[in-house]
C-alpha positions in Angstrom: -93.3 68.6 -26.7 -95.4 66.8 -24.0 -94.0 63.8 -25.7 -90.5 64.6 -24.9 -91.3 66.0 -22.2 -93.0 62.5 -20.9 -90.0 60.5 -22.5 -87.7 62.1 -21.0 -89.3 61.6 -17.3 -89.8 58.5 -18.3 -85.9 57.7 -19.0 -85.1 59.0 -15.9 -87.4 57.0 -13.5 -86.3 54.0 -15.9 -82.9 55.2 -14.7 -83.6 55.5 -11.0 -85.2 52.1 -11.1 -82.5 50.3 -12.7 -80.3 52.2 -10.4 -82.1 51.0 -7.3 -82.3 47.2 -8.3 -78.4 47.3 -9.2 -77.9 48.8 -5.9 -80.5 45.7 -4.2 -78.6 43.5 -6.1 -74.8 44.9 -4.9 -76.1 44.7 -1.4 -77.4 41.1 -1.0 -73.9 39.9 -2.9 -71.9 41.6 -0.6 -74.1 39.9 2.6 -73.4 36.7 0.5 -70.1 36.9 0.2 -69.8 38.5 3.8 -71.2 35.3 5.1 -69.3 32.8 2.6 -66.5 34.6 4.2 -67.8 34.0 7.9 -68.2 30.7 7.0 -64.9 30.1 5.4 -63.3 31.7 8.2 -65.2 29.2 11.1 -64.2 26.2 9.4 -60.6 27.4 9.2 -60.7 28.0 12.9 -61.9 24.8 13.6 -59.5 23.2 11.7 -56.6 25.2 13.6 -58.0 24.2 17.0 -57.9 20.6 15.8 -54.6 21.1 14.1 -53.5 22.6 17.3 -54.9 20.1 19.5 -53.3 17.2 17.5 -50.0 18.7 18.0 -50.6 19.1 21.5 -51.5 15.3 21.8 -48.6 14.6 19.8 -46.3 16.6 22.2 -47.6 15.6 24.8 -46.8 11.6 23.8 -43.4 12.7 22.6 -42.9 14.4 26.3 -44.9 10.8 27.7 -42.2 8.8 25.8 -39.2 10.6 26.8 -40.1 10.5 30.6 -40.1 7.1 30.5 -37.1 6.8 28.7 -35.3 8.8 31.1 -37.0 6.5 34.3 -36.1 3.7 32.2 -32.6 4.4 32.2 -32.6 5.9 35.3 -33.6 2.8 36.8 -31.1 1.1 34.5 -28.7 3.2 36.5 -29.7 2.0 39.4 -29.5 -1.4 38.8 -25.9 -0.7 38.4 -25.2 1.0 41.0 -26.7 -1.1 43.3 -24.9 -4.2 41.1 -21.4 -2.4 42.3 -22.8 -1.2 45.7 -23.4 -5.0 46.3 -19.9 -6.2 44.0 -17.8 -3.5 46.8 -19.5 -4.9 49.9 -18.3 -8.5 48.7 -14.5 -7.2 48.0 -14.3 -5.0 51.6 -16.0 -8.2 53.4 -12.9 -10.3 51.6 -10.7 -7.6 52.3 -11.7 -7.9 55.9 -10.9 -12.0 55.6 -7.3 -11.3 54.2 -6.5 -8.8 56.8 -7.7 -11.1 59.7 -5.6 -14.0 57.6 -3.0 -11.9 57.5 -2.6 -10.7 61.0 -2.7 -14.3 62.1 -0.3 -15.3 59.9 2.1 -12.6 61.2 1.7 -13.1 64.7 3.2 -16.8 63.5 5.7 -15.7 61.4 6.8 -13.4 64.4 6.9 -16.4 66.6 9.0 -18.2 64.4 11.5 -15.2 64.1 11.9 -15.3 67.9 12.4 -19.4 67.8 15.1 -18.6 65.0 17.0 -15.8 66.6 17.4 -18.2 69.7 18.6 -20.8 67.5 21.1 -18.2 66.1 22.4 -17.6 69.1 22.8 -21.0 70.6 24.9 -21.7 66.9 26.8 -18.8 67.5 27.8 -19.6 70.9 28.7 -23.3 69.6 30.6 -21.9 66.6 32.5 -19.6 68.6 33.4 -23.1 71.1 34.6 -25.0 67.8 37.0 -22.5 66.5 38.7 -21.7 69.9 39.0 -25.2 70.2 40.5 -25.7 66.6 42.9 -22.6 67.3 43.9 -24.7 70.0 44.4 -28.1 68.6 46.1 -26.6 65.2 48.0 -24.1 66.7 47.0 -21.2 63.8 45.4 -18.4 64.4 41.4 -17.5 62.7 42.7 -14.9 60.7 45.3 -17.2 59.1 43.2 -20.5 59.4 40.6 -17.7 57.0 43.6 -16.7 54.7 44.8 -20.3 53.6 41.0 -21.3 53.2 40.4 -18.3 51.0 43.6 -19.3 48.6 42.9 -22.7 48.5 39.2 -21.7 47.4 40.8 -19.0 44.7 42.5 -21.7 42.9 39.3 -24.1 42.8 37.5 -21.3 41.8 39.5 -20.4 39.0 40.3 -23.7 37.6 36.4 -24.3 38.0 35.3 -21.3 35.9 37.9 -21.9 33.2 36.2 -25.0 32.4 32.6 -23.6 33.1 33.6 -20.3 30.3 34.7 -22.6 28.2 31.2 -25.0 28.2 29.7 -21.8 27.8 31.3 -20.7 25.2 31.1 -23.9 22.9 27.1 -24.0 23.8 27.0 -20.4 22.8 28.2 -21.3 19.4 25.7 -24.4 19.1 23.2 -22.2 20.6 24.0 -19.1 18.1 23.7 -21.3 15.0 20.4 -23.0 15.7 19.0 -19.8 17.1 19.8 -17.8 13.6 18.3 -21.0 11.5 15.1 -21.2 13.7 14.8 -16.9 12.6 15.1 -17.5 9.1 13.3 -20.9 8.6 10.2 -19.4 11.2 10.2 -16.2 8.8 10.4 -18.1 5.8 7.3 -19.9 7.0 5.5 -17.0 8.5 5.6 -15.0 4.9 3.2 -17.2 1.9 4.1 -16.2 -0.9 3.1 -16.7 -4.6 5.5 -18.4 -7.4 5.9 -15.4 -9.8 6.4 -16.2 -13.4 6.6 -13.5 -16.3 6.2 -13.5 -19.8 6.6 -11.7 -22.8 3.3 -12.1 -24.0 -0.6 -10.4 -23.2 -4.0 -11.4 -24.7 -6.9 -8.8 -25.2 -9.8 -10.7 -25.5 -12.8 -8.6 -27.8 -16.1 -9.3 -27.8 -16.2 -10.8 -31.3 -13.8 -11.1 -34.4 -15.5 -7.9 -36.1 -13.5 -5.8 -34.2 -10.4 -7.3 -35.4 -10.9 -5.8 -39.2 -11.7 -2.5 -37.4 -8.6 -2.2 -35.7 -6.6 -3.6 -38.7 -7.4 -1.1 -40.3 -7.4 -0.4 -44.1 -4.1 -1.9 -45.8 -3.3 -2.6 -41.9 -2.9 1.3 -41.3 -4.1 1.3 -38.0 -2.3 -1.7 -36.8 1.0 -0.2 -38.2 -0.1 3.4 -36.0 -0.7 1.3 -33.1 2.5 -0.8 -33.4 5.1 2.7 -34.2 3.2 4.3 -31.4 3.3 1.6 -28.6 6.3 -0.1 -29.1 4.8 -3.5 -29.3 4.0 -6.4 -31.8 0.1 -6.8 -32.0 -0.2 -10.0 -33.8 -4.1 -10.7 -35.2 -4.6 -14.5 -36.1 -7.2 -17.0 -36.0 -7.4 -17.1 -32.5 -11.7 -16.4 -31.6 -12.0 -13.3 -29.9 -8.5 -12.5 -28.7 -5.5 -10.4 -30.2 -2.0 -11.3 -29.0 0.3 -8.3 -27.5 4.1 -9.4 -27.8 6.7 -7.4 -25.8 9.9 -7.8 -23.4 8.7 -4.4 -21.8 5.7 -5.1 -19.3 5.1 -1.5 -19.7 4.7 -0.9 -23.1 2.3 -4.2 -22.9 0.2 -2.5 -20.6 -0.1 1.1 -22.6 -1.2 -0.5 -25.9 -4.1 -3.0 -23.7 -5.6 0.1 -22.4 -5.2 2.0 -25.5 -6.6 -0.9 -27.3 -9.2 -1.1 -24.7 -10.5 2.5 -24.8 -10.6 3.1 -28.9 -12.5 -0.3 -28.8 -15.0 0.9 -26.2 -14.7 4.1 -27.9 -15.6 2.5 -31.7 -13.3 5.5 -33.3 -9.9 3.8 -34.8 -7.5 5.2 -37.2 -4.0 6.9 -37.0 -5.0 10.1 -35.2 -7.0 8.8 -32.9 -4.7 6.1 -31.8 -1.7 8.9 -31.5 -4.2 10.4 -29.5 -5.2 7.8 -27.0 -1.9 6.6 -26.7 -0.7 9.8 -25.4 -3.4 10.1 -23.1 -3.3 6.8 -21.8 0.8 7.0 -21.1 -0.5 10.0 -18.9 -3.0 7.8 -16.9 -0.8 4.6 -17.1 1.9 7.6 -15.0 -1.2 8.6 -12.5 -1.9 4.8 -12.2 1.6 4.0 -11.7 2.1 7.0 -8.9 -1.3 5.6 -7.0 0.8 1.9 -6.7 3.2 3.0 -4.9 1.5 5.2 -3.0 -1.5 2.0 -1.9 1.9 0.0 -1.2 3.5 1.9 1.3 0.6 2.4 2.8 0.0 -1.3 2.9 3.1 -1.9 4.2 3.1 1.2 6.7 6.2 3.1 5.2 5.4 6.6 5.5 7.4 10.0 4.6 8.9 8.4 1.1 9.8 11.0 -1.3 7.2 11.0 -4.0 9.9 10.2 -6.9 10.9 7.2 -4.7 7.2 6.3 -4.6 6.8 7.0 -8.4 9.7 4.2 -8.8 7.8 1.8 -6.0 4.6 1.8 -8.6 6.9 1.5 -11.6 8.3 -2.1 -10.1 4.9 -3.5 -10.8 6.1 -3.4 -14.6 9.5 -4.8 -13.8 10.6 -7.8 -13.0 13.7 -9.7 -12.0 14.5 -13.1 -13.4 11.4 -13.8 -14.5 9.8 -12.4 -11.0 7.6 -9.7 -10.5 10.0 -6.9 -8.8 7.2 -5.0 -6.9 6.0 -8.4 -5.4 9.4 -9.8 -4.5 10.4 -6.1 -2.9 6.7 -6.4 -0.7 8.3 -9.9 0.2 11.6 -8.7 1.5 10.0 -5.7 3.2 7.9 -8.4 5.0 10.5 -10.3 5.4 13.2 -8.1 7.1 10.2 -6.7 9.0 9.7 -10.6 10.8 13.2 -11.0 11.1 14.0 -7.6 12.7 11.3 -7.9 15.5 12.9 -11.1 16.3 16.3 -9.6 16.9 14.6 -6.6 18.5 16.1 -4.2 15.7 13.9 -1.3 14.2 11.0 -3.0 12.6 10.5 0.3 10.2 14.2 0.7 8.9 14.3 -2.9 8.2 10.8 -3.0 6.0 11.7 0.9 4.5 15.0 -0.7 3.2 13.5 -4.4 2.1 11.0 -2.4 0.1 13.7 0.0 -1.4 16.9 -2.5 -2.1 16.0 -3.0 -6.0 14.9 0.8 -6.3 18.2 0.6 -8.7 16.3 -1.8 -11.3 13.5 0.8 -12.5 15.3 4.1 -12.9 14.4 6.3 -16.1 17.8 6.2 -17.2 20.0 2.8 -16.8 23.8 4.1 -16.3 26.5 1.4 -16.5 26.1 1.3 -12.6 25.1 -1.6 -10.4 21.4 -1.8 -9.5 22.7 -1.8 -5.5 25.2 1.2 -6.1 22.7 2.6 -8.6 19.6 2.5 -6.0 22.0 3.5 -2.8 22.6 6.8 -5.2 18.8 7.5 -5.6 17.6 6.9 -2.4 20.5 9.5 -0.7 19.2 12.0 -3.3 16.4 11.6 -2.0 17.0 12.0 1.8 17.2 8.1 3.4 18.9 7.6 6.3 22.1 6.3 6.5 20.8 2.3 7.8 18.6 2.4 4.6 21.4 3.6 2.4 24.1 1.0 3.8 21.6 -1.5 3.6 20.8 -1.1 -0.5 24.3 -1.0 -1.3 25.6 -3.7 0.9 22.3 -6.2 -0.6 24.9 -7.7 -3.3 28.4 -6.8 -1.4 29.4 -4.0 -3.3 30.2 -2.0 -0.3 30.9 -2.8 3.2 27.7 -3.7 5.8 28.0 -1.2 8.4 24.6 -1.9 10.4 23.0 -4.6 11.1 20.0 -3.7 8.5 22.1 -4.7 5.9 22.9 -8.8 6.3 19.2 -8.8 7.4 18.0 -7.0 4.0 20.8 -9.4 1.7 19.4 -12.5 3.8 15.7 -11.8 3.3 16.7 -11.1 -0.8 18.0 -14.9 -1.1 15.2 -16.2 0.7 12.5 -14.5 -1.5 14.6 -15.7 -5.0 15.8 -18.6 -3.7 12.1 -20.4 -3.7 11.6 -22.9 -6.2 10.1 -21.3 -9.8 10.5 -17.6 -8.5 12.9 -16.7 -10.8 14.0 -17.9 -14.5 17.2 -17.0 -15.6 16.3 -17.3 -19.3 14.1 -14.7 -19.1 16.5 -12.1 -17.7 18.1 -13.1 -20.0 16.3 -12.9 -23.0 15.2 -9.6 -21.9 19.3 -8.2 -21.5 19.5 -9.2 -25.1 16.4 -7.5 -25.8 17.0 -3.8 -24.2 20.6 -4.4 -26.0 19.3 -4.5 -29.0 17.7 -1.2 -29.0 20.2 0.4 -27.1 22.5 -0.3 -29.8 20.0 1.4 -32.1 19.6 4.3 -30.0 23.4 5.1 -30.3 23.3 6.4 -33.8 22.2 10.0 -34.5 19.0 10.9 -35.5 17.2 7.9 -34.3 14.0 9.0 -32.6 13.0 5.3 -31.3 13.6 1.9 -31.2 11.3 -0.5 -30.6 12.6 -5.0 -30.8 9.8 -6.9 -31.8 9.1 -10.7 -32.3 10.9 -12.2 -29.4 14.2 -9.5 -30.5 13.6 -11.4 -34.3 13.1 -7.6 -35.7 14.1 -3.7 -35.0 12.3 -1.0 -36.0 14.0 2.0 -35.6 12.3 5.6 -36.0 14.3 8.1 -37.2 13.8 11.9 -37.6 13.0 12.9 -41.0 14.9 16.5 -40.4 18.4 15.0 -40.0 17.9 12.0 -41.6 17.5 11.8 -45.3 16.1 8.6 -47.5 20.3 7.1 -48.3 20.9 7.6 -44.9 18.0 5.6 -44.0 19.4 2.9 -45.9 23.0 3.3 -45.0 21.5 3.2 -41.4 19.6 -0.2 -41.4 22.9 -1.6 -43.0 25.2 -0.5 -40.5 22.9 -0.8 -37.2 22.9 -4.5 -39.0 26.4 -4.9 -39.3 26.8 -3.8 -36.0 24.7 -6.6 -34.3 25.9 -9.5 -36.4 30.0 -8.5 -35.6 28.9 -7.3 -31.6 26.2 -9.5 -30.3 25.3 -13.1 -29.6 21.4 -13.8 -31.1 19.7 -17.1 -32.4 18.6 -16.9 -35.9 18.3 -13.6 -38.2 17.5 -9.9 -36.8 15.3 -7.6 -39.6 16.4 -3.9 -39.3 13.5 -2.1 -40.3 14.4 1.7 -40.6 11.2 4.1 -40.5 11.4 7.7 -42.2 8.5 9.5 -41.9 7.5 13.5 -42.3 4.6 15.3 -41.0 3.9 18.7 -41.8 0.9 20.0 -39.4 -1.3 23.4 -39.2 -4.0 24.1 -37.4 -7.1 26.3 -39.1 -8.5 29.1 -37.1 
């Protein structure tokens, strides 16, 4: 019992020991960390006071700087003022020179007037002696002495400017002649101007002949795709790194070089995707088409155009007219009529607006039998152009009567710009009448889809709906749209009909 008894005392002093050191131990941590703390805290005052005192230097310089900015240009001020203090003294001390000049010359000029009014009067009293003495001598009165002086002067008179209206008149004409030659040869000059040519004819270079296979295709699939999709010949021959893109319609050329361009950049190439890219690129080769005529009349500061007539500004770049670019040649007249206008002091603005619009006839979306001047006067009223700008399309070519004087300006500036040595081939207009013919005359039978002439208008290919047209017809077609261009139309060498029947039946999986 005295065992436990001493054990269990023991425990509890153990107890009371350990409790004591733990509680020594608590206390001289917390001074340490008390005094880390301290610490801490000093040096984060210090290095807010120096902080604080480097922003005050800082400030201060800022404040330092600015003053002697402001002194600087206050004393720049200054100077100036005092440059037109000293510049107003000089002009009120010349001021003061003129005025005295100017008195002394008046004080002369008023001496003179006295010296000239007594002159007067001594002439008046001598005049006044020689006419009562001439009343005398002649016997006639001063009235009718005036009256037969004043008849006698009629008749000079008259006979005098007879002769001087007539001079006049003739050096008018010489003068009216050499002054309209000297307008149009100084705007001729005044407007440089490229030689446009056109072609048939576009080259997409590749990077290497690989790509050629590729967009062949397998049994020429792809080609074929490309060609019934486009419109236009893509001949692939031994020519290194190009492919050749034959077409009358600058348009079409253009669609199947950037379709060509993007499934080449793109590496994917076979029917699907080239139906594909072609209908997405007509859509961009539309927004691309709406942005040139839009960067043109701003070029040529034409604002408020409708934005259909602007649509058919951008479309001329794909046009052309005998061989010359129509968009350039309508920038020319627009120029043109603009040089020639300010010389006759007309409105500049009228005269460019209807330079720029007088082929708008040429590149409609539909070509009635019409005259590209009646044709283009029709459009632009539809669209809300004045009456100048109207008169002046129609009147270009003499269809209808000029009725301002817009219109010989516009019909003179269209001469000048095709009258220029190699702007404008004949056989190319042409050869491109013969063309659109060709599928026009396809497009006349029912059930045709398409046409498309190829090689230089050697070859039709007509696309036909496979609903309304069946396989006979297809070959009762090709035989009569042959027929019909060998007994109607004019054409060098042999024309291949090539009628196309095809039927697609597509679904889409959910």
């Amino acid at each position: 019992m005295e065992l436990i008894i001493g054990g269990a005392i023991g425990l509890v002093a153990g107890t009371v020991v350990a409790y004591l050191i733990q509680i020594t131990m608590l206390k001289k941590r917390n001074e340490q960390v008390v005094k880390t703390a301290e610490l801490e805290g000093e040096a984060l005052k210090k290095e807010k006071i120096l902080q604080a005192k480097e922003k005050f230097l800082k400030l201060k310089e800022d404040h330092e700087e600015t003053m002697k900015d402001r002194e600087r240009r206050m004393q720049s001020l200054e100077d100036k003022a005092r440059s037109k203090e000293k510049a107003v003294n000089q002009k009120l001390e010349e001021l003061a020179r003129k005025e005295k000049d100017t008195d002394k010359i008046q004080t002369e000029l008023n001496s003179k007037l006295q010296a000239n009014d007594l002159r007067q009067q001594e002439l008046e009293k001598l005049h006044q002696k020689r006419v009562a003495e001439l009343t005398k001598i002649t016997g006639m009165s001063t009235e009718d002495a005036k009256n037969m002086l004043m008849e006698s002067l009629k008749d000079e008179a008259r006979t005098a400017a007879m002769v001087h209206i007539k001079e006049i008149t003739e050096e008018a004409k010489l003068n009216a002649n050499r002054e309209a030659k000297r307008i149009v040869i100084q705007t001729i000059q005044r407007v440089a101007s490229e030689q446009a040519v056109e072609n048939a004819v576009s080259v997409f270079n590749i990077d290497s002949d690989e790509v050629k296979g590729r967009i062949i295709g397998r049994e020429g699939r792809n080609i074929r795709a490309l060609e019934a999709a486009t419109g236009v010949e893509i001949i692939v021959d031994d020519t290194p790194e190009a492919i050749i893109l034959s077409c009358f319609d600058p348009v079409r050329r253009e669609l199947a070089r950037l379709a060509l361009h993007q499934l080449v950049s793109d590496g994917r190439i076979h029917p699907a995707r080239i139906e594909e890219v072609v209908a997405k690129t007509k859509k961009q080769l539309e927004e691309e088409i709406a942005e040139t005529g839009r960067r043109t009349c701003i070029d040529l500061g034409i604002h408020g155009l409708h934005p259909e007539l602007t649509r058919m500004v951008g479309r001329m770049k794909y046009r052309s007219s005998y061989g010359q670019n129509l968009l350039q040649h309508s920038r020319e007249v627009a120029n043109l009529c603009a040089i020639m206008a300010a010389e006759l002091g007309l409105n500049v603005k009228i005269a460019k607006r209807a330079g720029l619009l007088h082929d708008i006839g040429k590149v409609p979306d539909e070509e009635p039998e019409l005259p590209h001047a009646i044709l283009g006067m029709k459009i632009a009223e539809k669209y809300g152009e004045k009456q100048d700008v109207l008169n002046a399309i129609g009147a270009h070519h003499d269809e209808i009567e000029m009725t301002t004087l817009i219109s010989p300006i516009v019909q003179v500036c269209d001469a000048i710009s095709g009258a220029r040595p190699g702007a404008r081939r004949e056989v190319v207009e042409s050869y491109i009448k013969r063309i659109k013919e060709l599928e026009s005359l396809a497009l006349s039978y029912d059930g045709v889809n398409s046409a498309f002439a190829i090689q230089a208008g050697r070859e039709l290919r007509v696309m036909v709906e496979s609903e309304k047209v069946t396989d006979l017809r297809a070959d009762e077609l090709s035989f009569a749209i042959s027929q019909k261009i060998q007994t109607e139309m004019t054409y060098p060498g042999q024309v291949k009909v090539t009628v196309i029947r095809e039927r697609r039946s597509v679904n889409y999986a959910k």
